[in-house]
C-alpha positions in Angstrom: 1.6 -44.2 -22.3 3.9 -44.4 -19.7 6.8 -43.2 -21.8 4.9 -40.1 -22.7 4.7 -39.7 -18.7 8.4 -40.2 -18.2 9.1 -38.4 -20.5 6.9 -35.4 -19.4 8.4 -36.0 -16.1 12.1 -35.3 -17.7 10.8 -32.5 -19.4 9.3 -31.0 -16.7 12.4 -31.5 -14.5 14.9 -30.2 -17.2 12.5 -27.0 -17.0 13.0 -26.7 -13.4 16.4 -27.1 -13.6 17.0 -24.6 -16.0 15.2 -21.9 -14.1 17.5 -19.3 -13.0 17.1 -16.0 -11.0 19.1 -12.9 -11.2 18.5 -10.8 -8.4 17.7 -7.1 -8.7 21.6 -6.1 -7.7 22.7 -8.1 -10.5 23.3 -8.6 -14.0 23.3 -12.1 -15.9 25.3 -12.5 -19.1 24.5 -15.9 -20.9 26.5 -17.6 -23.1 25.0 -20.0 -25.6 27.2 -23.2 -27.1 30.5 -21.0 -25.4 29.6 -17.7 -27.5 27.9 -14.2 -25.8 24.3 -14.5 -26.4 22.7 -11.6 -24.2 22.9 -9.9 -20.6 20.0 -10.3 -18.5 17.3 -8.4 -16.0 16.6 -9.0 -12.8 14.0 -12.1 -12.8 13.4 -15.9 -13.7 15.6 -17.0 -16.9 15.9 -20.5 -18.5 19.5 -21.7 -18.8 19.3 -24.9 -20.5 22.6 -27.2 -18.8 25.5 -28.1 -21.4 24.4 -25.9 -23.9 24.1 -22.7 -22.4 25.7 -20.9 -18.7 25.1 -18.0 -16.8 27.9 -15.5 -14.8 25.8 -13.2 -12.5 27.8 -10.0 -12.3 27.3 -7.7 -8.8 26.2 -4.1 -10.1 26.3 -2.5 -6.8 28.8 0.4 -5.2 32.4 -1.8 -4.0 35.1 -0.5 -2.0 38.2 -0.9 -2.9 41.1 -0.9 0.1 44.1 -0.2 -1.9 47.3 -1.3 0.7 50.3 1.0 1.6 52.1 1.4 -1.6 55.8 3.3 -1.5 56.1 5.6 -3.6 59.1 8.3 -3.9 57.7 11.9 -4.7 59.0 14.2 -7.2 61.6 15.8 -4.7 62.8 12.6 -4.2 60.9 11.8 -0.7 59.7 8.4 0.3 56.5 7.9 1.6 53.7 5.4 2.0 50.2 5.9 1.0 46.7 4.0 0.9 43.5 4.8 -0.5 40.0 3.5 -1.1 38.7 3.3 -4.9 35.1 3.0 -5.2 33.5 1.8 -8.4 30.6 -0.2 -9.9 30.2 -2.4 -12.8 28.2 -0.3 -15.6 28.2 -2.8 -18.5 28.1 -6.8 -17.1 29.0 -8.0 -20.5 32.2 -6.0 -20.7 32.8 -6.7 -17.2 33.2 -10.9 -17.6 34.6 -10.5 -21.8 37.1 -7.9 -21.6 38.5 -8.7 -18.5 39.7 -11.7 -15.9 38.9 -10.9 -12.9 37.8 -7.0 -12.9 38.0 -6.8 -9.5 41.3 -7.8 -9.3 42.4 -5.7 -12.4 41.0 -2.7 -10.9 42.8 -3.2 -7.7 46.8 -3.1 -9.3 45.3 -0.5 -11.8 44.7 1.4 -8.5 48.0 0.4 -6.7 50.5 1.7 -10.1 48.8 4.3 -10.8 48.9 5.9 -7.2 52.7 5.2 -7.4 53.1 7.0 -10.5 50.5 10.1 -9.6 52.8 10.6 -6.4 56.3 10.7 -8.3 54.7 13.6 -10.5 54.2 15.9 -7.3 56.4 17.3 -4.6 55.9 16.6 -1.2 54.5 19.8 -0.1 52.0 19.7 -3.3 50.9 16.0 -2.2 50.3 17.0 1.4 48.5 20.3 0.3 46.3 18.8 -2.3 45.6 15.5 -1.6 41.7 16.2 -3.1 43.6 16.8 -6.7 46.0 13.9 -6.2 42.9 11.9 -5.7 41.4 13.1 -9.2 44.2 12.4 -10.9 44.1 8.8 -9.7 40.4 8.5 -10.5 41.0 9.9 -13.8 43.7 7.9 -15.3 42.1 4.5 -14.0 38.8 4.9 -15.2 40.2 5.7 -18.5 41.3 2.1 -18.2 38.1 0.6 -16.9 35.9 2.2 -19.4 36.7 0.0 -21.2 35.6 -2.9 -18.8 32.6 -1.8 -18.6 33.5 -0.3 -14.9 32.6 2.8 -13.6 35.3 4.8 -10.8 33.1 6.9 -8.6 35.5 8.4 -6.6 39.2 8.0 -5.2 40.1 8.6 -1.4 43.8 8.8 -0.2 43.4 7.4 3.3 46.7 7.9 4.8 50.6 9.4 4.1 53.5 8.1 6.0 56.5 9.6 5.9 59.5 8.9 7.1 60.7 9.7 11.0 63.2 12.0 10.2 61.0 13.7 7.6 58.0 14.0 10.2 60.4 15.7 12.6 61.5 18.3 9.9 58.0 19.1 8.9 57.0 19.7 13.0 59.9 21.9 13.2 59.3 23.8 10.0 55.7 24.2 11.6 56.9 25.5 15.3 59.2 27.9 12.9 56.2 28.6 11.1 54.5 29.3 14.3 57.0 31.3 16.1 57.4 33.4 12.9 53.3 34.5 13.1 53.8 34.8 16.8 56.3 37.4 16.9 55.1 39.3 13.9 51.6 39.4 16.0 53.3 40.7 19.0 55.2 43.9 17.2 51.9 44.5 15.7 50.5 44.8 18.7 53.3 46.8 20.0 53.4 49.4 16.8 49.8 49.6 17.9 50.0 50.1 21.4 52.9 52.9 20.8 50.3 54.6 18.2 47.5 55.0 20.7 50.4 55.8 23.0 51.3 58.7 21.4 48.4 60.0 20.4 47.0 59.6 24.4 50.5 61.9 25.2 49.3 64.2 22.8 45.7 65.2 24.5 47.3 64.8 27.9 50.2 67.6 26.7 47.7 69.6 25.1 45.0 69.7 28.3 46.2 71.8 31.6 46.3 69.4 34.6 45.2 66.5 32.7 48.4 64.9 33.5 47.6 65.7 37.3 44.4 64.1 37.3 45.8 61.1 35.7 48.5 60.8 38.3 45.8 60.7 41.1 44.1 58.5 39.4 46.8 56.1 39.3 47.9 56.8 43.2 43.9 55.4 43.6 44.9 52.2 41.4 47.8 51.8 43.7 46.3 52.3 46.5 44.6 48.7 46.7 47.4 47.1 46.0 49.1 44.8 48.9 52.7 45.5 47.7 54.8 46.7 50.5 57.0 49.3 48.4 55.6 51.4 46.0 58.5 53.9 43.7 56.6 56.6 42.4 58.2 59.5 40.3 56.2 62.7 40.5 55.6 64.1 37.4 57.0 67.6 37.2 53.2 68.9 36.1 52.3 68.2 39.6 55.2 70.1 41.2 54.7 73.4 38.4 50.5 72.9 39.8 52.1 73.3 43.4 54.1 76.2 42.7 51.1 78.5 41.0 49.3 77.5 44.6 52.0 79.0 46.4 51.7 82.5 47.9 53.6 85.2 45.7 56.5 86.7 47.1 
């Protein structure tokens, strides 16, 4: 009777033992005498010791740093660039068979085939369109880690170092850049300016002592200032407006 006991007790132990929970971010994948026997919910699970295991595989959203990589550009430019790979684990059991370490893979995946993206664009086209370089990373590595059973969400390039004496080219091209828009604003503004010009002659010409009343107008404006010396020329409208005032001979 007492071995029926003890041996309930060992049975009862070896239950409790083999209980094993799988949280709800996770996947299990049990193996049974070393082979794949099935993936496994969140929950309780037995796992019976020596003749079967459990892996618990992390389902959830992981970012990926991916470190400053050198990489020389299509127009032969050296730079440094960094990004940030986020991805999840779609398929647990391709995750543990097809793969290592997965996270690891994915990683170099990420660090070649950033080098190899950036040596198929110039460096303008890079700097431009970092959102497509980005794609084109996503897309050739999760081609790869389909097949792992890992999904790429998305690809972020973080940062672009170039060179010293590349960044002071680029800030001079810009002030050029800058200078260029700045002058082509200004004779704009003057071709402008010259039009309404013209045009303000033009009614001014055309309307008896106009030109006379603008002239006082501006002796008012000058009249406030504080300036010490004023040089005015008289327009010869005024002096022609003096001489029909003057008695006839």
């Amino acid at each position: 009777m007492q071995f029926i006991y003890v041996l309930l007790f060992l049975i009862l132990l070896l239950v409790l033992r083999s209980i094993r929970q799988v949280e709800q971010y996770q996947r299990g994948v049990k193996f049974f005498l070393g082979k794949y026997y099935k993936s496994l919910e969140p929950g309780w699970h037995l796992v019976f010791p020596i003749i079967q295991s459990l892996t618990k595989v992390d389902i959830r959203t992981k970012a990926v740093d991916v470190p400053l990589q050198e990489a020389i550009t299509r127009d032969n430019v050296s730079a440094k660039i960094n990004a940030v790979i986020y991805y999840k684990v779609v398929n647990s059991s391709k995750a543990i068979l097809e793969v290592e370490n997965f996270q690891y893979a994915v990683s170099q995946l990420a660090q070649t085939t950033m080098r190899n993206v950036v040596g198929e664009l110039e460096l303008d086209g890079l700097l431009a369109n970092r959102d497509a370089a980005a794609d084109r990373i996503k897309e050739i590595v999760e081609g790869m880690t389909d097949k792992w059973g890992v999904l790429v969400e998305t690809v972020e390039l973080k940062d672009i170092i170039l060179p010293d004496d590349m960044q002071r080219t680029i800030a001079k091209q810009a002030e050029a850049e800058r200078e260029k828009r700045a002058v082509i604003i200004n004779a704009e503004g003057e071709l402008i300016a010259s039009t309404k010009l013209a045009e303000a002659a033009k009614i001014l010409s055309a309307a008896p002592g106009a030109l006379h009343l603008r002239t006082l107008n501006t002796i008012n404006d000058v009249s406030s200032d504080q300036s010490n010396t004023i040089v005015f020329a008289l327009p010869l409208e005024v002096l022609r407006a003096f001489d029909k005032i003057s008695p006839e001979k």
